[in-house]
BADO-510371 format. One record per residue: x, y negated, z of N, C-alpha, C in turn. Coordinates in nm, 4 decimals, decimal comma, m for minus. Layout:
<rs>
[r [X Y Z] [X Y Z] [X Y Z]]
...
</rs>
This chain:
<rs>
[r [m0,6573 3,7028 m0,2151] [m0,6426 3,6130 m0,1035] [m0,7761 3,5413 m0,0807]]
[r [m0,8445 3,5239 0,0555] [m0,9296 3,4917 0,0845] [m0,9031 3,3060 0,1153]]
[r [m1,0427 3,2657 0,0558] [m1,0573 3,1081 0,0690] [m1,1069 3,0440 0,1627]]
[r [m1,1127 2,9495 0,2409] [m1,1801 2,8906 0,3137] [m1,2025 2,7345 0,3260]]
[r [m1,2713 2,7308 0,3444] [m1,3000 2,5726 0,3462] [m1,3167 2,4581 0,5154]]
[r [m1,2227 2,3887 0,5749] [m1,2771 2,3757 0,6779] [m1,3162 2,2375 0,6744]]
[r [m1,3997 2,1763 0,7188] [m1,4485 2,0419 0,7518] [m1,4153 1,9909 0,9170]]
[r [m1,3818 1,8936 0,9084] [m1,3318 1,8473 1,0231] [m1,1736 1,8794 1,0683]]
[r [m1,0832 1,8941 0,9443] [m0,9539 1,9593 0,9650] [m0,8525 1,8615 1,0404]]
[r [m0,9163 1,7835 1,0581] [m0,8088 1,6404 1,1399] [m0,8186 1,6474 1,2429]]
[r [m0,9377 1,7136 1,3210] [m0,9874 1,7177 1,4486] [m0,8756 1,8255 1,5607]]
[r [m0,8914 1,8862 1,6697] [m0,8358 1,9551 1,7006] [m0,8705 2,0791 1,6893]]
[r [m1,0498 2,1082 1,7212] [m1,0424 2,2247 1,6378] [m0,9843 2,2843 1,5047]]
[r [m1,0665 2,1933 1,4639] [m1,0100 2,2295 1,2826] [m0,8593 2,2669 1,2060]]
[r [m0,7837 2,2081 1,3056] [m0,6426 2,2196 1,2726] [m0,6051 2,3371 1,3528]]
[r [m0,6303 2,3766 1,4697] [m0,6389 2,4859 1,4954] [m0,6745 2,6105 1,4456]]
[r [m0,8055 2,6315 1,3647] [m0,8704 2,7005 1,3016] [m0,7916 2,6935 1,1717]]
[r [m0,7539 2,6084 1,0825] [m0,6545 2,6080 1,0196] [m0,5227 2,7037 1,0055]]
[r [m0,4676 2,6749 1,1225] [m0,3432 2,7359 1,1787] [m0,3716 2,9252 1,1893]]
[r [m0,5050 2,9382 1,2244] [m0,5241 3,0469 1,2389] [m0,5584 3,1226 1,1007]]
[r [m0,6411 3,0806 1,0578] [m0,6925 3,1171 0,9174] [m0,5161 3,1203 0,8000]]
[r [m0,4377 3,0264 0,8155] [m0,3062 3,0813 0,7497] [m0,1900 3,2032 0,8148]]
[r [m0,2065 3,1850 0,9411] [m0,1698 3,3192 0,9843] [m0,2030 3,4312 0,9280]]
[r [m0,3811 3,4174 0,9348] [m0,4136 3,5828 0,8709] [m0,4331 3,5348 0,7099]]
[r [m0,3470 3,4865 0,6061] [m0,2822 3,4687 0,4740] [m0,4134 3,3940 0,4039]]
[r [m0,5190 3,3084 0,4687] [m0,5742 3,2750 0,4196] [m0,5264 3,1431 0,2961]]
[r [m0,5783 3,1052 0,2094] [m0,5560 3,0071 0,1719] [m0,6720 2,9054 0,2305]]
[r [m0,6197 2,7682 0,2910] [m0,7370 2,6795 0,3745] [m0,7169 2,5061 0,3084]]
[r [m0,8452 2,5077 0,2717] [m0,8876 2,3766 0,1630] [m0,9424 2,2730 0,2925]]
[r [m0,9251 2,2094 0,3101] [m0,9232 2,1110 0,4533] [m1,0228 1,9984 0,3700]]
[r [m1,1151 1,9614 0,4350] [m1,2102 1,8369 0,4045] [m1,1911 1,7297 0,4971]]
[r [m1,1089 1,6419 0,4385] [m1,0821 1,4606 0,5118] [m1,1658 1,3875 0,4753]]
[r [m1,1810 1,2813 0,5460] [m1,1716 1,1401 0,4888] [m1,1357 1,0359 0,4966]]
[r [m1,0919 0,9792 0,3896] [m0,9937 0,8573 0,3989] [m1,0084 0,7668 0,4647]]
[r [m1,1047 0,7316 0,5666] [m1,0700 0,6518 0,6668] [m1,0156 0,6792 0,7434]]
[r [m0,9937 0,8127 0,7820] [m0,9108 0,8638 0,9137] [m0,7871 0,8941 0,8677]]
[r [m0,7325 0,8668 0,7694] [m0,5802 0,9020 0,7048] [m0,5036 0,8243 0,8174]]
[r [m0,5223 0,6887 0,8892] [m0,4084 0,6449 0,9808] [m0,3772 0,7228 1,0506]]
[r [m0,5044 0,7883 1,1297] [m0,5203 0,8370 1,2560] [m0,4554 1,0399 1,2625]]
[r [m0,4928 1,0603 1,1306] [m0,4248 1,1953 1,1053] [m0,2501 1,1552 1,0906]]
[r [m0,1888 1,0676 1,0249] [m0,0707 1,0680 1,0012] [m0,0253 1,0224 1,1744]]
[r [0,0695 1,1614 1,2338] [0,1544 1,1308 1,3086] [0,0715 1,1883 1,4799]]
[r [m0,0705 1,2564 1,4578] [m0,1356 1,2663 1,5563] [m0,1549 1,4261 1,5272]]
[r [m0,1118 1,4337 1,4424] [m0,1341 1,6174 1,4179] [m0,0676 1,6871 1,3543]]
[r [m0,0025 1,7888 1,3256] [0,0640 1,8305 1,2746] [0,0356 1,9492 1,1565]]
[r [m0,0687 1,9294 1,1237] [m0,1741 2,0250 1,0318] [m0,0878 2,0137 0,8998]]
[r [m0,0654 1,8786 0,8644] [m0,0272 1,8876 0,7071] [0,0913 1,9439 0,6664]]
[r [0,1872 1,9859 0,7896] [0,3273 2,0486 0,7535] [0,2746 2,2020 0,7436]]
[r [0,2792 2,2601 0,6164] [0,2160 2,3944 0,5779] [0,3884 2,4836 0,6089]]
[r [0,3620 2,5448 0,7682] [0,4827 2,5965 0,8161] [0,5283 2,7745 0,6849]]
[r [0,3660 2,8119 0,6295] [0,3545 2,9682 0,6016] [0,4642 2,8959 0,4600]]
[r [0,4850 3,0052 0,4120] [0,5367 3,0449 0,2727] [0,4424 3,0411 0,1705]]
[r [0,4488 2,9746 0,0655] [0,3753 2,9641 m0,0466] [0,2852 2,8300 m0,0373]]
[r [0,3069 2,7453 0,0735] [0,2234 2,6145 0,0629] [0,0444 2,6718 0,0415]]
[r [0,0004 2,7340 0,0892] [m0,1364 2,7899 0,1382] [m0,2713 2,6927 0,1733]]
[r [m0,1868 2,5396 0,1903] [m0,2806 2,4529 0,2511] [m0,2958 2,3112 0,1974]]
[r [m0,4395 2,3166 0,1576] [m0,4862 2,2031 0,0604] [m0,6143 2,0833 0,1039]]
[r [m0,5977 1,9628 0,1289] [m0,6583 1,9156 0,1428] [m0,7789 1,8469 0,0651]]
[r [m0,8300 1,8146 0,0492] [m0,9731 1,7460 m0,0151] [m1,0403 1,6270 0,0413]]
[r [m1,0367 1,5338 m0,0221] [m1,1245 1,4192 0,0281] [m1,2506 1,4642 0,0273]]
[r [m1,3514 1,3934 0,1178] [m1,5069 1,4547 0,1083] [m1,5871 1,3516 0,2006]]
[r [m1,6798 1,2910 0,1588] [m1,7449 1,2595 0,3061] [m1,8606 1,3243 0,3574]]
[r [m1,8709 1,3595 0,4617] [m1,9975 1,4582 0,5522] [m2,1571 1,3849 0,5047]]
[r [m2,1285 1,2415 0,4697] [m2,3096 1,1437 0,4369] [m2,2651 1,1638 0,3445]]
[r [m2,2181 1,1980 0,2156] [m2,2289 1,1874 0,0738] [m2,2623 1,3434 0,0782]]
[r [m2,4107 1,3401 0,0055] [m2,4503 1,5013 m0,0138] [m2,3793 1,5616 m0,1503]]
[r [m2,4263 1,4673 m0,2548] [m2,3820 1,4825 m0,3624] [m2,2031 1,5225 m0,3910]]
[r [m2,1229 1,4344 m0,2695] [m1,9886 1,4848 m0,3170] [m1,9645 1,6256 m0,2444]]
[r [m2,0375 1,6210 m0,0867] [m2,0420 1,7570 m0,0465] [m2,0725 1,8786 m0,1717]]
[r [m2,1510 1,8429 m0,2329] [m2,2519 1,9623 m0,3188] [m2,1721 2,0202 m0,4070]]
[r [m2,0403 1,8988 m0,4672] [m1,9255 1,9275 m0,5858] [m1,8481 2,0005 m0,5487]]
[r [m1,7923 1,9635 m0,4065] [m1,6990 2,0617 m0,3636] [m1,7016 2,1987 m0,3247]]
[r [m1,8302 2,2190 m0,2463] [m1,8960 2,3697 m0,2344] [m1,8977 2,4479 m0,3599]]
[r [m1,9602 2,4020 m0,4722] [m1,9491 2,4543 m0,6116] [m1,8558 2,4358 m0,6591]]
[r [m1,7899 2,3504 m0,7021] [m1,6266 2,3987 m0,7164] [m1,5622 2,4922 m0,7475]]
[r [m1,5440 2,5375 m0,6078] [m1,5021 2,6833 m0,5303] [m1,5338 2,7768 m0,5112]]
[r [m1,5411 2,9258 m0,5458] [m1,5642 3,0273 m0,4830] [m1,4884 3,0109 m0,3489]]
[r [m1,5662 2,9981 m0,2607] [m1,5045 2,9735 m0,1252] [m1,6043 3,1252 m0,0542]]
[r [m1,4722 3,1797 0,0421] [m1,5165 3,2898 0,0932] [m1,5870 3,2864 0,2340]]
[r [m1,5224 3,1885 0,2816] [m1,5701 3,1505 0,4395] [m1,5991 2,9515 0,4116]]
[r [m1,7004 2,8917 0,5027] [m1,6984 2,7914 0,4981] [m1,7213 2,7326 0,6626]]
[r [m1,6190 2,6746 0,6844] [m1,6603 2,6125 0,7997] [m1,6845 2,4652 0,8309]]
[r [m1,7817 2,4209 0,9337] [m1,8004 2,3322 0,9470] [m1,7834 2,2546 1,1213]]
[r [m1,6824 2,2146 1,1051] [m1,6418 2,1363 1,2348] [m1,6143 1,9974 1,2305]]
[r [m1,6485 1,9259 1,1150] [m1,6769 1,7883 1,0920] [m1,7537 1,7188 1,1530]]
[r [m1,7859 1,5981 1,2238] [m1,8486 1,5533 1,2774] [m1,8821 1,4340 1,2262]]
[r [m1,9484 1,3142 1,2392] [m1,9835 1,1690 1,2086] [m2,0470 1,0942 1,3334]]
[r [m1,9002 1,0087 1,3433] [m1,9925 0,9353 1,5041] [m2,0086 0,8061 1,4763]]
[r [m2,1182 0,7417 1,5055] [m2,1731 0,6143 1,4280] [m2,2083 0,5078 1,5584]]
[r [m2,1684 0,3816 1,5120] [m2,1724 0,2941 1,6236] [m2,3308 0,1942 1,6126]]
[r [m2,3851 0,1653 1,7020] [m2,4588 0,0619 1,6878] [m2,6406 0,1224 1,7240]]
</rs>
């Protein structure tokens, strides 16, 4: 079974891409972060893993932390990695 990693899985792409990547039996490791936990609960429907076998795993991560980025990439043999995360900064 092939791995993937997506960043930005809260977004609409990402949950999309998600959705797709478990269709074709991927297993998909989703990169959050906990500030947006309000805004994911109840605005998307990503975390109800509809496939068989619960296929879908999330991960805290933040996109400015290189170092925690760097843990999670190594980690994993990850087969595909995507990146649809974004960081929008005020001021």
């Amino acid at each position: 079974m092939k791995k993937a990693l997506v960043t930005g899985i809260t977004g609409q792409d990402g949950s999309y891409l998600a959705e797709l990547l478990l269709g074709k039996g991927y297993e998909v490791w989703g990169l959050y972060e906990e500030a947006r936990r309000s805004t994911r609960e109840g605005s998307t429907t990503f975390m109800r893993d509809p496939h068989e076998g619960g296929k879908l795993r999330l991960v805290y991560g933040d996109l400015t932390d290189g170092g925690n980025l760097t843990s999670i990439l190594n980690d994993m043999q990850w087969d595909e990695v995507y990146n649809l995360g974004a960081r929008a900064t005020c001021g």
